[in-house]
SENUBA-248418 format. One record per residue (C-alpha): residue in one letter; y, x, z. Coordinates in nm, 3 decimals. Each point is the difference from the previous one (the first is absolute). Last residue first. Layout:
% residues N
<marfi><type>a</type><y>Y</y><x>X</x><z>Z</z></marfi>
...
//
This chain:
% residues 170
<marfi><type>x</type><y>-12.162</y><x>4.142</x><z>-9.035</z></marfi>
<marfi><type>x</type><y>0.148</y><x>-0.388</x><z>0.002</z></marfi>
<marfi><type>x</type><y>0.256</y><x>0.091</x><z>-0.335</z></marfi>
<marfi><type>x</type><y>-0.311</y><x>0.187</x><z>-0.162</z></marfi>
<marfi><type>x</type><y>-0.198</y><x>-0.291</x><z>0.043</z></marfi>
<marfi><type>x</type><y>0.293</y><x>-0.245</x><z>-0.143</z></marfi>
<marfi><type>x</type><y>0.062</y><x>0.262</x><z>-0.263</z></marfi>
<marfi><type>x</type><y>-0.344</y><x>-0.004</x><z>-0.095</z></marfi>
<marfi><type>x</type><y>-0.035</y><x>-0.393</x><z>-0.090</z></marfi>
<marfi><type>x</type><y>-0.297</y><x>-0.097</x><z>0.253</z></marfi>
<marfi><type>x</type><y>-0.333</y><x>0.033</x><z>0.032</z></marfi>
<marfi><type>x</type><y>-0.026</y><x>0.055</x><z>0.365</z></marfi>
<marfi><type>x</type><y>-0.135</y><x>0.380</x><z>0.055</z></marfi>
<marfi><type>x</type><y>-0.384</y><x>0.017</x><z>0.017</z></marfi>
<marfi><type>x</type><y>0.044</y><x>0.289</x><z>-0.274</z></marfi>
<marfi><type>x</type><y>0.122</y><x>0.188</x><z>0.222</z></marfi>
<marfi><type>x</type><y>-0.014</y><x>0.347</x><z>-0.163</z></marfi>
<marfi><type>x</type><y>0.216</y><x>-0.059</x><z>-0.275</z></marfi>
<marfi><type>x</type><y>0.283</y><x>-0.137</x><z>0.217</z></marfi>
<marfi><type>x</type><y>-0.034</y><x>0.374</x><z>0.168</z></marfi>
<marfi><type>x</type><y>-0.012</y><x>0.131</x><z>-0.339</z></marfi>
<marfi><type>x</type><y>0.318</y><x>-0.174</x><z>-0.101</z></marfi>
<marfi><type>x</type><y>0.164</y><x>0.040</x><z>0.311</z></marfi>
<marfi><type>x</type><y>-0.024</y><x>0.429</x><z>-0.040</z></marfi>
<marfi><type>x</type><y>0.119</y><x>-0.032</x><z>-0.328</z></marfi>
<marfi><type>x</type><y>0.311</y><x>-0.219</x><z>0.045</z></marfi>
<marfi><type>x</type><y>0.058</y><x>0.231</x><z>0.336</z></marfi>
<marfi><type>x</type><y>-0.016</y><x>0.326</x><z>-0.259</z></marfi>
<marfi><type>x</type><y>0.206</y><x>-0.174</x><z>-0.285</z></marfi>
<marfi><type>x</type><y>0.250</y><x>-0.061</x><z>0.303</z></marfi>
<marfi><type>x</type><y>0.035</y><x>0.303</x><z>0.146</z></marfi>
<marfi><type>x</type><y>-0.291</y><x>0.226</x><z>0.126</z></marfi>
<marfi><type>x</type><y>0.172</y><x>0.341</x><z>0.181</z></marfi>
<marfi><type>x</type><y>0.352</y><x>0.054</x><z>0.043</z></marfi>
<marfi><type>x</type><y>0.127</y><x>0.344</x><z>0.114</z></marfi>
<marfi><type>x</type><y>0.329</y><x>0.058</x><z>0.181</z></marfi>
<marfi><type>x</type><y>0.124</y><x>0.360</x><z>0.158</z></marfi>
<marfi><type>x</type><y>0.230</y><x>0.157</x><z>0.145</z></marfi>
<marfi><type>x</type><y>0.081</y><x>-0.293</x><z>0.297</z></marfi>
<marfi><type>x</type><y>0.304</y><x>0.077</x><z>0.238</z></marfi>
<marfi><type>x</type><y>0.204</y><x>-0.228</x><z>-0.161</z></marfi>
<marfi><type>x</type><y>-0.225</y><x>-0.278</x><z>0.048</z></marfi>
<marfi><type>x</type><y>0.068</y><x>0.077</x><z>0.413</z></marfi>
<marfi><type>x</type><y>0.345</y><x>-0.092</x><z>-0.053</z></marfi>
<marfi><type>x</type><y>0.017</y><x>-0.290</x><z>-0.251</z></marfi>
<marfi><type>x</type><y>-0.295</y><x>-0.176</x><z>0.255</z></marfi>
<marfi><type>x</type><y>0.011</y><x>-0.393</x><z>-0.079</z></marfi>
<marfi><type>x</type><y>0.038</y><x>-0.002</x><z>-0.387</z></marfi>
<marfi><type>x</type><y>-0.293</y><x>0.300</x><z>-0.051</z></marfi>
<marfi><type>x</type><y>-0.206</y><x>-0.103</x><z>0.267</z></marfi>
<marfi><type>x</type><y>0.011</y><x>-0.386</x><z>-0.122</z></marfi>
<marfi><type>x</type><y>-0.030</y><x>0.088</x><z>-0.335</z></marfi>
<marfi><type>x</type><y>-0.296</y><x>0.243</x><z>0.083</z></marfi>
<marfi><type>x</type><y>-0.174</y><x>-0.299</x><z>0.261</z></marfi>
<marfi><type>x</type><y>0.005</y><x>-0.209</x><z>-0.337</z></marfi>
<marfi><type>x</type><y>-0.119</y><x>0.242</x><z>-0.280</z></marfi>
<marfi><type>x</type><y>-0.331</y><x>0.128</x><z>0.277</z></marfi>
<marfi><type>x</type><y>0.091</y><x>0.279</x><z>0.210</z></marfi>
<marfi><type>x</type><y>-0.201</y><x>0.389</x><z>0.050</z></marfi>
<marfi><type>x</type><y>0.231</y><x>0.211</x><z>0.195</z></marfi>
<marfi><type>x</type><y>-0.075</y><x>0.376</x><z>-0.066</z></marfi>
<marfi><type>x</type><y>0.081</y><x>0.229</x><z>0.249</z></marfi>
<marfi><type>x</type><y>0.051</y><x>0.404</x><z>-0.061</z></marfi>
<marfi><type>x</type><y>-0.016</y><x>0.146</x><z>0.343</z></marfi>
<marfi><type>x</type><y>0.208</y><x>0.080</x><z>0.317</z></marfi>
<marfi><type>x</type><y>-0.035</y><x>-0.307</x><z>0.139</z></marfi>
<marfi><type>x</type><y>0.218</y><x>0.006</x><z>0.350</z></marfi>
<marfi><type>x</type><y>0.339</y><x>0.144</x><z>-0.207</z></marfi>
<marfi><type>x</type><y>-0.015</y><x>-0.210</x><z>-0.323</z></marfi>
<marfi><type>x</type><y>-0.123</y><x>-0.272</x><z>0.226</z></marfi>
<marfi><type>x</type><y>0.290</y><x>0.074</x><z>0.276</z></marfi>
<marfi><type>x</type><y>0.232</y><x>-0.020</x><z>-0.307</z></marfi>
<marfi><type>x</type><y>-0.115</y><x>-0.332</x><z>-0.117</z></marfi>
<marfi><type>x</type><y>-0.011</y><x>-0.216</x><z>0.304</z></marfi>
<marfi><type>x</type><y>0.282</y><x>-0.217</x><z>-0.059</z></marfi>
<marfi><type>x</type><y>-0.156</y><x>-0.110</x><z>-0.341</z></marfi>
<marfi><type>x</type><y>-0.323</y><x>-0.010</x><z>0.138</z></marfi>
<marfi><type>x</type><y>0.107</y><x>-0.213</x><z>0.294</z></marfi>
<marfi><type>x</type><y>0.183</y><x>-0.243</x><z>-0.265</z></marfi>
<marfi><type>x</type><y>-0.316</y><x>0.027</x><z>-0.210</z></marfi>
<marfi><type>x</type><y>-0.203</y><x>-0.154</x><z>0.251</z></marfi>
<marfi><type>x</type><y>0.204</y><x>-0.244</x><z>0.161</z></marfi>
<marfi><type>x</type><y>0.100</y><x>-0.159</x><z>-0.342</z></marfi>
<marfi><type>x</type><y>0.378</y><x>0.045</x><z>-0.093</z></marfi>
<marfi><type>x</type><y>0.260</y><x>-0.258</x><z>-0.030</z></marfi>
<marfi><type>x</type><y>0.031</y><x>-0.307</x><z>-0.238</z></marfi>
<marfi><type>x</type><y>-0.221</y><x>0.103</x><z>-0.297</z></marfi>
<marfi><type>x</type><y>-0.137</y><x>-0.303</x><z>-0.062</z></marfi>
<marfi><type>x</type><y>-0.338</y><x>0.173</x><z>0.180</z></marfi>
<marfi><type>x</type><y>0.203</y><x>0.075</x><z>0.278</z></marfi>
<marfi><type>x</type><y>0.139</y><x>-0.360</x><z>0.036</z></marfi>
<marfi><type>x</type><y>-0.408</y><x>-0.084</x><z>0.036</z></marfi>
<marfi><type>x</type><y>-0.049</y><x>0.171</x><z>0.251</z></marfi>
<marfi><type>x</type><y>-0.149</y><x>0.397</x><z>-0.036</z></marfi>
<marfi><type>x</type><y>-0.203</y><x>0.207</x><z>0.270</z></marfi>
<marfi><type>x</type><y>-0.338</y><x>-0.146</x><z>-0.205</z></marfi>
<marfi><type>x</type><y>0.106</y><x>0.058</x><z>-0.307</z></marfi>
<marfi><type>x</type><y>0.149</y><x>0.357</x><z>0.034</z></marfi>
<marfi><type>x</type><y>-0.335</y><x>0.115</x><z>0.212</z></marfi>
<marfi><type>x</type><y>-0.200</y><x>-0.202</x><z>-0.268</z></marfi>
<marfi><type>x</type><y>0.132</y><x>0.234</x><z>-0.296</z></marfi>
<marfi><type>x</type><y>-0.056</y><x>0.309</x><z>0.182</z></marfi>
<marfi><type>x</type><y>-0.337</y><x>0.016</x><z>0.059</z></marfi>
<marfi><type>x</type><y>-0.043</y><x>0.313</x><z>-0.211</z></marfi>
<marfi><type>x</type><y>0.132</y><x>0.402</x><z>0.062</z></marfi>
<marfi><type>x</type><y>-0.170</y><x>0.259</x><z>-0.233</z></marfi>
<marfi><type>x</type><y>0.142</y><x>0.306</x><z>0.269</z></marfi>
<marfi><type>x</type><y>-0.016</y><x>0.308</x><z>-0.182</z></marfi>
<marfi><type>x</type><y>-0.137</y><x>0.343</x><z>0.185</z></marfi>
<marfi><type>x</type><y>-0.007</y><x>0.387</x><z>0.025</z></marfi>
<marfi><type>x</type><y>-0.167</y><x>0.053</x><z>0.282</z></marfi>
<marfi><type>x</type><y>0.128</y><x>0.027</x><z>0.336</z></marfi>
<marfi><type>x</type><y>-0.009</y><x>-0.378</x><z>0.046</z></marfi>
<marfi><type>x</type><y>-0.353</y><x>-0.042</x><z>-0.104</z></marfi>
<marfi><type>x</type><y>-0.174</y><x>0.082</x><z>0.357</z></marfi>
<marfi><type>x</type><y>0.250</y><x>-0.261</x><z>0.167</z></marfi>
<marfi><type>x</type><y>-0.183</y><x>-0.236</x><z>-0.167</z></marfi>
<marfi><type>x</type><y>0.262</y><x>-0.272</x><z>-0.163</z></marfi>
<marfi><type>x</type><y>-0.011</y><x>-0.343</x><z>0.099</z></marfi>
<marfi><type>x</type><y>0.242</y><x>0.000</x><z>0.293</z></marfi>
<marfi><type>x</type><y>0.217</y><x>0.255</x><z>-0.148</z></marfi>
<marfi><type>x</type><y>0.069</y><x>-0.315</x><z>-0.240</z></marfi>
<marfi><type>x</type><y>0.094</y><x>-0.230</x><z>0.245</z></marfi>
<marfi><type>x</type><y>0.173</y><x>0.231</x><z>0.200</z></marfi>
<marfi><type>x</type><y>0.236</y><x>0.046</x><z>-0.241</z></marfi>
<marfi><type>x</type><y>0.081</y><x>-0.368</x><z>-0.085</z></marfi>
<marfi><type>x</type><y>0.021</y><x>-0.154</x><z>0.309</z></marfi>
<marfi><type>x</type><y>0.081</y><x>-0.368</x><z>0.082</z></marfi>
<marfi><type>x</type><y>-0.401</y><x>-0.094</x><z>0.035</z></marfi>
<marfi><type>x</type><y>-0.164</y><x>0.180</x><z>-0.273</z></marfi>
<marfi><type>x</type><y>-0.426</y><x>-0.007</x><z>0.093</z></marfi>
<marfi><type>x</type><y>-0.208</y><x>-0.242</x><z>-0.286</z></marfi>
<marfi><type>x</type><y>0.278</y><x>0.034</x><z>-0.261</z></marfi>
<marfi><type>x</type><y>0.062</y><x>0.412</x><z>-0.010</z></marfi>
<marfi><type>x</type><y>-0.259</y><x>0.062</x><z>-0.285</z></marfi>
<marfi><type>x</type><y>-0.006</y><x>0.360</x><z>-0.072</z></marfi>
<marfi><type>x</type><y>-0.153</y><x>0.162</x><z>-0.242</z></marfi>
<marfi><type>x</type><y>-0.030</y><x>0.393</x><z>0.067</z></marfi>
<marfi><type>x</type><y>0.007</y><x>0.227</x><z>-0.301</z></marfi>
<marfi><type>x</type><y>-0.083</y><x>0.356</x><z>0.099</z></marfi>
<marfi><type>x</type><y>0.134</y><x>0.263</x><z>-0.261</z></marfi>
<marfi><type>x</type><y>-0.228</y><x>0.308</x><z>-0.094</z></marfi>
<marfi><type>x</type><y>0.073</y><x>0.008</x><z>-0.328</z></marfi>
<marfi><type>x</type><y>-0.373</y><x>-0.168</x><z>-0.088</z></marfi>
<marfi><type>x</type><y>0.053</y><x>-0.233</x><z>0.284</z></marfi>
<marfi><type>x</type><y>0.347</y><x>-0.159</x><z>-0.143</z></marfi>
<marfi><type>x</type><y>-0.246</y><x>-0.051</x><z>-0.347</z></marfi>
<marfi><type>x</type><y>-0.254</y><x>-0.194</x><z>0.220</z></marfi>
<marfi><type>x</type><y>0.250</y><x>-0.214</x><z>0.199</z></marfi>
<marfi><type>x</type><y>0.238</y><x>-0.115</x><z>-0.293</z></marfi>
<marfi><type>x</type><y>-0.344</y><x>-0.110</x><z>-0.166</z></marfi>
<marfi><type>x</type><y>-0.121</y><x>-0.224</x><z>0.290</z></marfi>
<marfi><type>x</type><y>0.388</y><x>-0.071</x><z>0.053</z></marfi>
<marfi><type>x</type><y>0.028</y><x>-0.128</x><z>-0.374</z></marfi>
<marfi><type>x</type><y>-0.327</y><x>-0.199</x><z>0.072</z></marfi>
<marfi><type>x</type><y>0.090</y><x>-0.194</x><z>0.334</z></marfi>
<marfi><type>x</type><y>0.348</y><x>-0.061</x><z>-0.152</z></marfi>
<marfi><type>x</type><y>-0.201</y><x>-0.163</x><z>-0.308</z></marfi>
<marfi><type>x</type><y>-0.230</y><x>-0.201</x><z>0.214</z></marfi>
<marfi><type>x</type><y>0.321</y><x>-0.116</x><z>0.230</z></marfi>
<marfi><type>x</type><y>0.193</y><x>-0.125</x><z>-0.330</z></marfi>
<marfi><type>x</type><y>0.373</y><x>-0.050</x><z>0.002</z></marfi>
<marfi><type>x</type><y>0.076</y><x>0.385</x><z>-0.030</z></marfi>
<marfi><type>x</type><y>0.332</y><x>0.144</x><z>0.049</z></marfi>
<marfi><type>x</type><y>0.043</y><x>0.329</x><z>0.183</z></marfi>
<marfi><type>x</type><y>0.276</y><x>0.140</x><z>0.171</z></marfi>
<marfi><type>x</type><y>0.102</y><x>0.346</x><z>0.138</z></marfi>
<marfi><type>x</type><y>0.148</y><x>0.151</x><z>0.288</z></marfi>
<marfi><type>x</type><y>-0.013</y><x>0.388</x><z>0.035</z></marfi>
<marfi><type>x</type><y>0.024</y><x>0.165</x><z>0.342</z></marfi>
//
């Protein structure tokens, strides 16, 4: 199994790239299933995701688009976790349970994190990041400054207020 990561701050432009991602998989005869594991993980990683996939797919050549990650870590973590005393629940399980996901997931996954949950994955989990091929980083900041600015745009019954102040409270 391949582990990847993928960056991207903005749900509308994760929902896009995976629109796309999805299509062009199709065409090569690849199956991308998303994934989101928040609404049924409960301590275990594997069968978490087996849990949403259709057993009809898993002969086929398929690539796991996994999301819901970054409220598992936040909502297993205490406050020392955050500081970075210790590990979170979630990514200490999915740091002990690498090798049985490499073995129990036998397809390409792609975990989709926002910039904080990533530093925290990435700081917190040295093992299981070394098992990751790939990283790709969608939006950034001239993307989020874009994507505020034409949300701001469209609420025009927004407070006046200095911009920075609004863009503080958004």
């Amino acid at each position: 199994s391949t582990f990847a990561i993928a960056r991207c701050n903005l749900p509308s432009l994760r929902m896009e790239i995976l629109r796309r991602v999805s299509a062009d998989a199709a065409i090569k005869g690849v199956t991308v299933k998303e994934v989101n594991i928040s609404s049924n993980y409960s301590g275990d990683f594997v069968a978490a995701v087996r849990a949403k996939l259709d057993v009809l797919t898993t002969g086929s050549r398929m690539a796991v688009m996994l999301t819901g990650i970054d409220g598992l870590i936040y909502q297993s973590a205490s406050r020392e976790n955050l500081q970075g005393e210790g590990r979170t629940p979630f990514i200490a399980r999915l740091n002990f349970d690498r090798e049985r996901i490499a073995r129990d997931l036998p397809y390409p996954i792609v975990f989709w994190l926002e910039s904080e949950s990533l530093t925290l994955l990435l700081k917190q989990a040295p093992d299981f990041t070394q098992w990751i091929s790939g990283h790709f980083h969608f939006g950034g900041p001239a993307a989020e400054a874009k994507a505020l600015d034409q949300m701001m745009e469209s609420y025009k019954s927004l407070p006046s207020q200095p911009a920075p102040e609004t863009r503080q409270q958004v």
